[in-house]
Jmol script that loads the backbone (N, CA, C; Angstrom):
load data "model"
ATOM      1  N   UNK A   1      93.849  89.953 101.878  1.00  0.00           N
ATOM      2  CA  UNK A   1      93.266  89.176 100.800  1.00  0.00           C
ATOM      3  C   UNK A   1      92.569  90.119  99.827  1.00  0.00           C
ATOM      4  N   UNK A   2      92.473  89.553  98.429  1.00  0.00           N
ATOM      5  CA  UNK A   2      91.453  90.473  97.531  1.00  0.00           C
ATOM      6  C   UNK A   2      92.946  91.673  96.810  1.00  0.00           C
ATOM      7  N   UNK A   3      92.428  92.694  96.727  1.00  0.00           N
ATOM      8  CA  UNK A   3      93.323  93.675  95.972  1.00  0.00           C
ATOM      9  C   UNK A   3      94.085  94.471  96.615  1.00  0.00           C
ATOM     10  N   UNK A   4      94.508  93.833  97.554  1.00  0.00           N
ATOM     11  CA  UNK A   4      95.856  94.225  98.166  1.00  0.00           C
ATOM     12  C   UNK A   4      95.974  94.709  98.685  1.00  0.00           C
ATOM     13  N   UNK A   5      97.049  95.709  98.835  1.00  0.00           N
ATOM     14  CA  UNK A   5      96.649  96.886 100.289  1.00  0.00           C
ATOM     15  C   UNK A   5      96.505  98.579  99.858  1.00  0.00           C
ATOM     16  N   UNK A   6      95.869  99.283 100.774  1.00  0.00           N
ATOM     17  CA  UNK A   6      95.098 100.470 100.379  1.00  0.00           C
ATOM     18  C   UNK A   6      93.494 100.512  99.965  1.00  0.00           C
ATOM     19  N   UNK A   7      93.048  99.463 100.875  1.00  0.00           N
ATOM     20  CA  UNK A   7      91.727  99.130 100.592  1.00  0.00           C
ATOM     21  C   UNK A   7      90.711 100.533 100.939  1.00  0.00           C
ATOM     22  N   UNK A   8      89.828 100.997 100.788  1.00  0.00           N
ATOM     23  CA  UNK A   8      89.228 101.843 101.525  1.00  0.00           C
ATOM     24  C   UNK A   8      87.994 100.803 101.933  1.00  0.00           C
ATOM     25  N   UNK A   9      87.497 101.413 103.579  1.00  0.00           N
ATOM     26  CA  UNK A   9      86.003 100.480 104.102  1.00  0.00           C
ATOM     27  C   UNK A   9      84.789 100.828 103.200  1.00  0.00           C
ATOM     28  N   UNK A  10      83.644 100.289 103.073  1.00  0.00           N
ATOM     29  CA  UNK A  10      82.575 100.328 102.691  1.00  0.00           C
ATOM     30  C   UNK A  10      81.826 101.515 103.229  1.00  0.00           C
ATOM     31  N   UNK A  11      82.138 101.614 104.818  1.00  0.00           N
ATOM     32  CA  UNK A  11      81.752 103.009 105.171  1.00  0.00           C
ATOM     33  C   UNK A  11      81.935 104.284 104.571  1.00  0.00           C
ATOM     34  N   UNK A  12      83.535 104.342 104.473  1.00  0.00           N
ATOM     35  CA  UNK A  12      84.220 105.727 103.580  1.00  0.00           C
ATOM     36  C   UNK A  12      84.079 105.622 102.201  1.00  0.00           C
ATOM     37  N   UNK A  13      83.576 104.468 101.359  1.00  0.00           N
ATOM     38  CA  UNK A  13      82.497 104.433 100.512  1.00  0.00           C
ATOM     39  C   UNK A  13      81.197 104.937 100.440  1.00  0.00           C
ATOM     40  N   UNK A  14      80.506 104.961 101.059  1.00  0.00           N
ATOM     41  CA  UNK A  14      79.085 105.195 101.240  1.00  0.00           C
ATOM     42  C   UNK A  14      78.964 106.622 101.811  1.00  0.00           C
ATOM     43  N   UNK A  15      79.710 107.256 102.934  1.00  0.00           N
ATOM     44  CA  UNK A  15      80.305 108.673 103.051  1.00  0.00           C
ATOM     45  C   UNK A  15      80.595 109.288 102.019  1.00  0.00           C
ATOM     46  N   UNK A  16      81.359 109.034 101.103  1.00  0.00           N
ATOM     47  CA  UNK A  16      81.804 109.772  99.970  1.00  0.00           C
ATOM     48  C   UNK A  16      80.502 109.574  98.679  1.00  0.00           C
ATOM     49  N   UNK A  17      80.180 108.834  98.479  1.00  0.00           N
ATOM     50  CA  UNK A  17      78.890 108.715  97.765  1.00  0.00           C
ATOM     51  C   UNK A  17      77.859 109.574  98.140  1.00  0.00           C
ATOM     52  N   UNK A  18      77.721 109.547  99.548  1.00  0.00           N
ATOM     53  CA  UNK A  18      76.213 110.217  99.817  1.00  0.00           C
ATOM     54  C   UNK A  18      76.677 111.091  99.914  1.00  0.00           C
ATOM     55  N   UNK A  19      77.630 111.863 100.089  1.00  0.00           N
ATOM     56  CA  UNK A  19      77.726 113.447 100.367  1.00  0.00           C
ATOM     57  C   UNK A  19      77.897 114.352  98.345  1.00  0.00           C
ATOM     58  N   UNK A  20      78.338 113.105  97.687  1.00  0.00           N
ATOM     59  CA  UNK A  20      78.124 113.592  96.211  1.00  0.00           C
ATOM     60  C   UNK A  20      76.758 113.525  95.473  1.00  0.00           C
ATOM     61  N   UNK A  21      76.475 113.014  95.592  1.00  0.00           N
ATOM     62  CA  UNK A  21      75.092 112.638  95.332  1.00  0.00           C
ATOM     63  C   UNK A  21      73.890 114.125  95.877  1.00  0.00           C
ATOM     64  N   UNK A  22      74.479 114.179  97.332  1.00  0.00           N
ATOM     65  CA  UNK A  22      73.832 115.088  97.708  1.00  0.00           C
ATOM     66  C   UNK A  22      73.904 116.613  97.342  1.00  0.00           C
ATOM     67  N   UNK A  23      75.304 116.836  96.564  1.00  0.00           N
ATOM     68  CA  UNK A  23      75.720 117.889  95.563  1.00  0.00           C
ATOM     69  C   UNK A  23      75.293 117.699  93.785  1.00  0.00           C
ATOM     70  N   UNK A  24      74.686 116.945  93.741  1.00  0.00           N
ATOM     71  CA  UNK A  24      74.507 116.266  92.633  1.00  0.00           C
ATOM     72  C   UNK A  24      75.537 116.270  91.433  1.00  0.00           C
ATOM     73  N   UNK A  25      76.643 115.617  91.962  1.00  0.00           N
ATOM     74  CA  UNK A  25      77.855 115.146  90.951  1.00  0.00           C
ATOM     75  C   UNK A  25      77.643 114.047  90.220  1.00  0.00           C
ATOM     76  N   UNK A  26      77.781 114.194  89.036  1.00  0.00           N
ATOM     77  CA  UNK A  26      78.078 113.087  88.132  1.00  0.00           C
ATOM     78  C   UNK A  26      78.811 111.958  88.705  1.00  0.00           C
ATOM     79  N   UNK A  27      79.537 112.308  88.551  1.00  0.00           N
ATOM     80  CA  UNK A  27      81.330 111.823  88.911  1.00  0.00           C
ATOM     81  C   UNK A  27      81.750 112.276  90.388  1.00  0.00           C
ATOM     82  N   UNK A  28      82.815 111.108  90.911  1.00  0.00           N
ATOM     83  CA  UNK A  28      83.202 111.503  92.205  1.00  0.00           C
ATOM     84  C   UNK A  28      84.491 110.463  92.256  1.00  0.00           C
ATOM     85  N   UNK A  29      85.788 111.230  93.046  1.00  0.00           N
ATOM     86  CA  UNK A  29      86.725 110.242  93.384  1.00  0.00           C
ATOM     87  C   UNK A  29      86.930 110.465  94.517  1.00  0.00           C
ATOM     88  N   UNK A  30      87.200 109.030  94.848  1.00  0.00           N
ATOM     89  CA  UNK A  30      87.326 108.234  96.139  1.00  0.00           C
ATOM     90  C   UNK A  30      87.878 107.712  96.901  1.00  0.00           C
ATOM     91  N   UNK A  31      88.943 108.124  97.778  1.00  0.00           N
ATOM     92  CA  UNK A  31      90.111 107.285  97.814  1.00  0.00           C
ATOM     93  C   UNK A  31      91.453 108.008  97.689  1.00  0.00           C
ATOM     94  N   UNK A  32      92.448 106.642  96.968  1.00  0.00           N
ATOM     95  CA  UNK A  32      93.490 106.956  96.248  1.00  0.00           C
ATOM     96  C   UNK A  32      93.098 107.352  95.059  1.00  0.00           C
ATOM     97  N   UNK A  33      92.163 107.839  94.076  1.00  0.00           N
ATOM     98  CA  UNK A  33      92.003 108.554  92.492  1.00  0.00           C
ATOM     99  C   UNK A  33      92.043 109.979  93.293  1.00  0.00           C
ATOM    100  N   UNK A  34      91.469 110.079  94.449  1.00  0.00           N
ATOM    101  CA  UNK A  34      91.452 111.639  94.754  1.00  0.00           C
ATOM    102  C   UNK A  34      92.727 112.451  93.912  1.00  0.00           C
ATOM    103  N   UNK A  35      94.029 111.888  94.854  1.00  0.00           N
ATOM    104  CA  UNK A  35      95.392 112.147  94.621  1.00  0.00           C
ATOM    105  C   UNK A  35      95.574 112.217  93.525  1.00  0.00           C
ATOM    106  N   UNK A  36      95.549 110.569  92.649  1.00  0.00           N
ATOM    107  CA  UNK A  36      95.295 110.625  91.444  1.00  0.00           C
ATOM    108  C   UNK A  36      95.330 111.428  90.011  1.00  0.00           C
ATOM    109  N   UNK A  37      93.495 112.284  90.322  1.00  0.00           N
ATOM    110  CA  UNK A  37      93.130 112.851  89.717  1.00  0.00           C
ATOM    111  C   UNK A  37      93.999 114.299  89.599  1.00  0.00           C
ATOM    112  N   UNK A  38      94.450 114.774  90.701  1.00  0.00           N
ATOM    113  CA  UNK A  38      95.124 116.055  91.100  1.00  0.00           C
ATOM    114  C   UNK A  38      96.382 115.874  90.588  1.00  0.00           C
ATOM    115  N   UNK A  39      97.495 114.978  90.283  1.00  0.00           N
ATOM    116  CA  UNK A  39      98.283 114.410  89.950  1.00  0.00           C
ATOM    117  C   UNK A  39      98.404 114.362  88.455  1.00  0.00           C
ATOM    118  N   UNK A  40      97.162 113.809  87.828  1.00  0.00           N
ATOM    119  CA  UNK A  40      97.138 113.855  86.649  1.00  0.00           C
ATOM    120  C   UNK A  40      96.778 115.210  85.692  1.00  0.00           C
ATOM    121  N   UNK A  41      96.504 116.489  87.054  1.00  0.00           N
ATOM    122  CA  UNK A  41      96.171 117.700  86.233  1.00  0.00           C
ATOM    123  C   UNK A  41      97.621 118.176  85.988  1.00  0.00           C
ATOM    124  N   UNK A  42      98.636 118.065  87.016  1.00  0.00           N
ATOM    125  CA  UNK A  42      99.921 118.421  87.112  1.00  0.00           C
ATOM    126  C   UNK A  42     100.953 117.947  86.093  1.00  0.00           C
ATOM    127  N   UNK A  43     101.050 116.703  86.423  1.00  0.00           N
ATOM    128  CA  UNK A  43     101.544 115.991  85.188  1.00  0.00           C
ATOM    129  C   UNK A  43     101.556 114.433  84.893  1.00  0.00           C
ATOM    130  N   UNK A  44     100.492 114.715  84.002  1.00  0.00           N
ATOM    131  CA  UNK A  44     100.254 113.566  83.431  1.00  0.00           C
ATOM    132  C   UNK A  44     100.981 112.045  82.660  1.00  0.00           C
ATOM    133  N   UNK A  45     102.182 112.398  82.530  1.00  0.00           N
ATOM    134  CA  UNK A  45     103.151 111.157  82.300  1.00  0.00           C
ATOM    135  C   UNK A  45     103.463 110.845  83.291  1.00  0.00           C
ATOM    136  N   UNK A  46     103.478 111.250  84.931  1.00  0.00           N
ATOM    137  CA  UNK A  46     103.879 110.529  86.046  1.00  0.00           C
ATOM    138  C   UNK A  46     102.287 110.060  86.119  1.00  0.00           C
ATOM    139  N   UNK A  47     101.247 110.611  86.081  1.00  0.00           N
ATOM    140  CA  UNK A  47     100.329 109.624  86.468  1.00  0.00           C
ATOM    141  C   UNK A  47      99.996 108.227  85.936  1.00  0.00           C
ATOM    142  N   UNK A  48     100.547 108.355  84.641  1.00  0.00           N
ATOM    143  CA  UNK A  48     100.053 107.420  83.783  1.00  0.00           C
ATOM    144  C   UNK A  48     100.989 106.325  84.189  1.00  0.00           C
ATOM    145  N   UNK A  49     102.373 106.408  84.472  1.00  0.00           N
ATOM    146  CA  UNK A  49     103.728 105.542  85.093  1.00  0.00           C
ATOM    147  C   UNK A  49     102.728 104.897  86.031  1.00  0.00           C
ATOM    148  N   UNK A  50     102.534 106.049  87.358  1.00  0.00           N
ATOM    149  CA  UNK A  50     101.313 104.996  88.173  1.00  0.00           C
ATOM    150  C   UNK A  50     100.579 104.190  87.976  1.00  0.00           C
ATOM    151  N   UNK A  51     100.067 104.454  87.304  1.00  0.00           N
ATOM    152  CA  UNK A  51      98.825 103.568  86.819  1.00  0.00           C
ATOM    153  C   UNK A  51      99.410 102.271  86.477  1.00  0.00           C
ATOM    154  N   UNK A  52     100.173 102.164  85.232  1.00  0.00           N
ATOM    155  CA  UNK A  52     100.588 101.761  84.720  1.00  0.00           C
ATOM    156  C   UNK A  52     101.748 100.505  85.664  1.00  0.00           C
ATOM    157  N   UNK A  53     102.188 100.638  86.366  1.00  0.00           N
ATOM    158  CA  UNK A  53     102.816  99.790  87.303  1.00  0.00           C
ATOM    159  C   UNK A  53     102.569  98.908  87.893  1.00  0.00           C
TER     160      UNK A  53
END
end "model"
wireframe off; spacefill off
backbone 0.3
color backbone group
């Protein structure tokens, strides 16, 4: 139910938050953007297809 599948828990939320926070990052990805983000340094018209789908 909700947004489908590839959910991440609230735990591996709150893990990934507090350990950025504790580096003091602005910004942090989480998840599937991890990939994402790394994806979109490489090449960016396949990321955007992703997205975009």
């Amino acid at each position: 139910k909700g947004r489908g599948k590839g959910k991440i828990s609230p735990e591996t939320l709150v893990e990934e938050f507090i350990t950025s926070f504790k580096k003091n990052r602005y910004e942090t990805s989480i998840g599937k953007v991890k990939m994402l983000r790394f994806l979109h340094r490489i090449s960016p018209a396949l990321a955007s297809k992703i997205i975009n789908k």
